[in-house]
N, C-alpha and C positions, 0 to 999 in steps of 0.2 A: 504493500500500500504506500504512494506518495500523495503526501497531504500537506500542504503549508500549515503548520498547525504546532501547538507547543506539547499539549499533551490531551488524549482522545479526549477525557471526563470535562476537559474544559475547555469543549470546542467551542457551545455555544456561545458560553460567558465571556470567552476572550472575543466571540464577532460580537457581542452585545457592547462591551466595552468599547470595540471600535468604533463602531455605529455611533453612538452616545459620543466619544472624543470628536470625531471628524463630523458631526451636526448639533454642536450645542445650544444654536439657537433655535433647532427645529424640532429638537425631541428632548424626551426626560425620561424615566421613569418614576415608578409612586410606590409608598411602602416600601422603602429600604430593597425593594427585589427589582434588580437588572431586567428581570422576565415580565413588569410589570409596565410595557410601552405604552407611553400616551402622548400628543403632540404636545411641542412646550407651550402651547396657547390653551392649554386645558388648566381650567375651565374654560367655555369658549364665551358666545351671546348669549344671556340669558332667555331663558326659555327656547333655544334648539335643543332639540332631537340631538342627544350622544348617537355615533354611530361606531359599533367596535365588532373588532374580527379576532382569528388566532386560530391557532394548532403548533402542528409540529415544524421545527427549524429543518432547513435544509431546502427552502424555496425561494429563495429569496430571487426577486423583492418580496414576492409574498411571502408573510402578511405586510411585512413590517415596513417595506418600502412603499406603502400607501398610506401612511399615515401621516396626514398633513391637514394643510388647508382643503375644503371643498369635497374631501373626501373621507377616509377613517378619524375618528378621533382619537383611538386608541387598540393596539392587537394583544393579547394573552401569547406567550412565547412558552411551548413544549422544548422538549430535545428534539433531536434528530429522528422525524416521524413519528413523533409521539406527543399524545395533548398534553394541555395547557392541566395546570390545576383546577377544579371550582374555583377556590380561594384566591386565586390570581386575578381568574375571568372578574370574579367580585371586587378584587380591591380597583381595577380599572372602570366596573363601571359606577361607581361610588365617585371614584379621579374627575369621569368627564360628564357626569348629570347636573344638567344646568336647568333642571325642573321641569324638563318636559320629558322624561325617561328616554330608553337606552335601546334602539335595534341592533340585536345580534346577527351578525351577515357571516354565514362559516359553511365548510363545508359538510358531507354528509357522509360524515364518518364514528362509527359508533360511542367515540372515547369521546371524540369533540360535543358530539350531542348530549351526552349523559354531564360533563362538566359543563356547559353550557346550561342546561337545567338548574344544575345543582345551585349555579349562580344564582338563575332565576328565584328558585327559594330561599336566597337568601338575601337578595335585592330587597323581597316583599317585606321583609322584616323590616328594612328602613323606607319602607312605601315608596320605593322608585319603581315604578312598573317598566317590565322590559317584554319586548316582544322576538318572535326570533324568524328568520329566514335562513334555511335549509337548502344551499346551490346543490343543485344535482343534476347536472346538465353534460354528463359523458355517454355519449350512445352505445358503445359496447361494452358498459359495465353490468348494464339490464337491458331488457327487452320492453319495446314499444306496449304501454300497457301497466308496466310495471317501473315507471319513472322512476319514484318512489322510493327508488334501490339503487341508483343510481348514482355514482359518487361526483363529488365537484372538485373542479380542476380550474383549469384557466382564466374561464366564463365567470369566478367570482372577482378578478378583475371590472366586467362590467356592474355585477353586481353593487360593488361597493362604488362604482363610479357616480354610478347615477342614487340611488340612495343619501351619498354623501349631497350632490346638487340637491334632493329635493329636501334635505335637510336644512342647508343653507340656507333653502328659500322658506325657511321657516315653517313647511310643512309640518303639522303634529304627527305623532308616533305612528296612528292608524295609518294616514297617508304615506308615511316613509314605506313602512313596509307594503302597504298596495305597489308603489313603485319595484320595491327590492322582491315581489314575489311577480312582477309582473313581466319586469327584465329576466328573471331565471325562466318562465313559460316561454319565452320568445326567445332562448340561445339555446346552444346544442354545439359539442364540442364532439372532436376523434382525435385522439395522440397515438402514436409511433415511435417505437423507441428504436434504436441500432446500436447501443451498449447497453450494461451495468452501469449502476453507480455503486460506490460503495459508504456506508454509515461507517463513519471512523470507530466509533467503541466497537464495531463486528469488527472490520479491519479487513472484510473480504466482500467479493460482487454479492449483492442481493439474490442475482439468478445468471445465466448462461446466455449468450447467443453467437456461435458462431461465426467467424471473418465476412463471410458470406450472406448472414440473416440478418432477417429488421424480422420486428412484431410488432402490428395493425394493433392498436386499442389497451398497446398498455397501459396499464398506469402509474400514477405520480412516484409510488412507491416501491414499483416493481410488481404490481398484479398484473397477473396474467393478463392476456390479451385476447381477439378470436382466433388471433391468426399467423405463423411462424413460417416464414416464406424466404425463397432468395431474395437479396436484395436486385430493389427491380430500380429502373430509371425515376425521376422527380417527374416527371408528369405522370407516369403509372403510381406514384404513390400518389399522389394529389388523389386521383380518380379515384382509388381505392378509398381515402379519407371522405373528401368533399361530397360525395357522390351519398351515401349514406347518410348526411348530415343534413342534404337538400330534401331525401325525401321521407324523414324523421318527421318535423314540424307538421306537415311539410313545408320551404317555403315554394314560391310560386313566381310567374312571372309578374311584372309589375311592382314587386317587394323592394323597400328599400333596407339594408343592410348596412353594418360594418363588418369589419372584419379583422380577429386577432390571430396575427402571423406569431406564435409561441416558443423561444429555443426552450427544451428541456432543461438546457447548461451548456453543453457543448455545441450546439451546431450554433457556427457562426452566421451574422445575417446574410452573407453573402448568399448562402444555400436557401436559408427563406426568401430571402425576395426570387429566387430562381423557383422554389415551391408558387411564392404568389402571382407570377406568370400563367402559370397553369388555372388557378382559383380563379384570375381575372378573367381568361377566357371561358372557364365554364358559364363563370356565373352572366358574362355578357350575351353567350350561347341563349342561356335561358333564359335573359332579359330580365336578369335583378340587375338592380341598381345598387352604386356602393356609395354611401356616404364619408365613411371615414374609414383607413388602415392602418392598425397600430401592428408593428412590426419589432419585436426583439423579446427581450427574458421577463416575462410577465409572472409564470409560476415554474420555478424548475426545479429538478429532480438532482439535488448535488451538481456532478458532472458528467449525468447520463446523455449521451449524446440521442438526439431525435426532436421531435417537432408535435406540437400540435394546433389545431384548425377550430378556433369557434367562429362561429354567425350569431351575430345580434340583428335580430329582425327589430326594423323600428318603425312607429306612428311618429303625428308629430310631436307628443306628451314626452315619449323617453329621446327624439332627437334632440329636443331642446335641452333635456337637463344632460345629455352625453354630450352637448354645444359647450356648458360652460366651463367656465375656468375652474381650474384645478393645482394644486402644487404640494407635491411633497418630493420627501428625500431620491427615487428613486422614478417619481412620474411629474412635469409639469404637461401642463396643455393652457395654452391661452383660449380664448374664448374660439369656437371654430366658426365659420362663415356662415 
């Protein structure tokens, strides 16, 4: 194993540390715990909507490189692939409640969900009410049907993007999450991996693939996939991706979309924009329309090399709050046209 690193136990804490030296006007943490991220404007406006995230490290930017202005107010920090505490998830959203309680935006994974709750009972006790949004928008984790089961990946990028806007705009807690559960109905993601990664405390690949192989629909953590294939050229993986993802929703022609081009960790943009060559012609084929393309490492897997593909279908209610301005450590966007 080669890893920049000092010693496994204390990967996380040493990038936490980092993080924290090299942005100290844009972040902090709260209660004495490094794991406890909130932006350094927290508290924010009174009476906004907190909006907070979290799981396990080893994705960066997600969570943590969205916490800023316009978007998260604060993420819970697990280890490497593994959640967050209750007590954590708690002491942050206590940090950033400026009276009008607290949407959790996270993915759909059983640890996360279960200390995500635990928060929530314990929120009630100091009468901050929290509500929660559950991204689950990977198509080959479940079957059409059974969404539900579904794990979230990249797509909670949008998630928290547009949530955060409608928080800004001073929406109450109901409305936020109408937003944050309305953006997850309307995306749909496919990942591909062509390495391992490896978690430093294991100190070895999560799983196997061949010089030769990529796998269709793995996930963030190394779950299986559908599909273990030669590796094929970048317009046959596209089609293999894109193509299942058009006709999930489904979307249709006349749909206007964005579209997030995702490295796992290793693959450089240069290979994505060569993937979003191919997206673009599909999707022109079928006469969607793209509004915006965000292109680079949104959520990734250490430094598993591969790609993944979400569609955010949008009205004009989620393009305007995806229009506005945003900033934090890891994403800025000025206001879009």
């Amino acid at each position: 194993m080669k890893k920049i690193m000092n010693k496994a136990e204390d990967y996380v804490d040493d990038m936490l540390k980092g993080i924290y030296a090299a942005h100290p006007h844009e972040v902090t943490y709260v209660n004495k715990d490094l794991r406890c991220f909130v932006a350094k404007a927290t508290p924010g406006k009174k009476g906004k909507v907190g909006i907070m995230s979290g799981g396990g490290s080893g994705h960066l930017p997600l969570f943590l490189g969205f916490v800023g202005e316009g978007i998260l107010d604060g993420a819970a920090v697990g280890g490497v692939f593994q959640s967050p505490s209750g007590k954590q998830i708690y002491e942050i959203t206590k940090a950033i409640n400026n009276g009008a309680g607290v949407l959790y935006v996270y993915g759909n994974y059983n640890g996360d969900i279960l200390n995500f709750e635990m928060s929530t009972e314990m929120a009630e006790m100091d009468d901050i009410e929290t509500l929660h949004t559950v991204v689950a928008e990977d198509v080959f984790s479940s079957p059409k049907g059974a969404e539900n089961k579904r794990r979230g990946v990249a797509g909670m990028f949008f998630a928290f993007k547009l949530a955060g806007a409608a928080a800004e705009k001073m929406m109450p807690l109901q409305e936020v999450k109408r937003i944050a559960d309305k953006t997850c109905a309307n995306m749909r993601t496919v990942g591909m991996a062509l390495t391992p990664c490896i978690v430093p405390e294991l100190g070895k690949p999560s799983f196997n693939l061949a010089e030769d192989e990529m796998e269709i629909g793995m996930g963030v953590h190394g779950e299986p996939g559908i599909s273990r294939t030669k590796m094929a050229k970048s317009d046959e993986i596209v089609d293999q991706m894109l193509n299942p993802i058009l006709e999930d929703l489904p979307y249709k022609a006349g749909d206007e979309v964005a579209v997030l081009m995702n490295s796992l960790g290793a693959t450089p943009k240069d290979e994505l924009y060569i993937m979003y060559k191919r997206v673009d012609e599909i999707l022109k084929a079928k006469k969607i329309s793209v509004y915006h393309v965000y292109i680079g490492e949104f959520a990734t897997s250490m430094e598993m090399a591969g790609s993944s593909i979400t569609l955010l279908k949008l009205d004009s209610e989620l393009k305007s709050l995806l229009a506005a301005p945003a900033n934090s450590t890891s994403f800025v966007q000025m206001q879009l046209g």
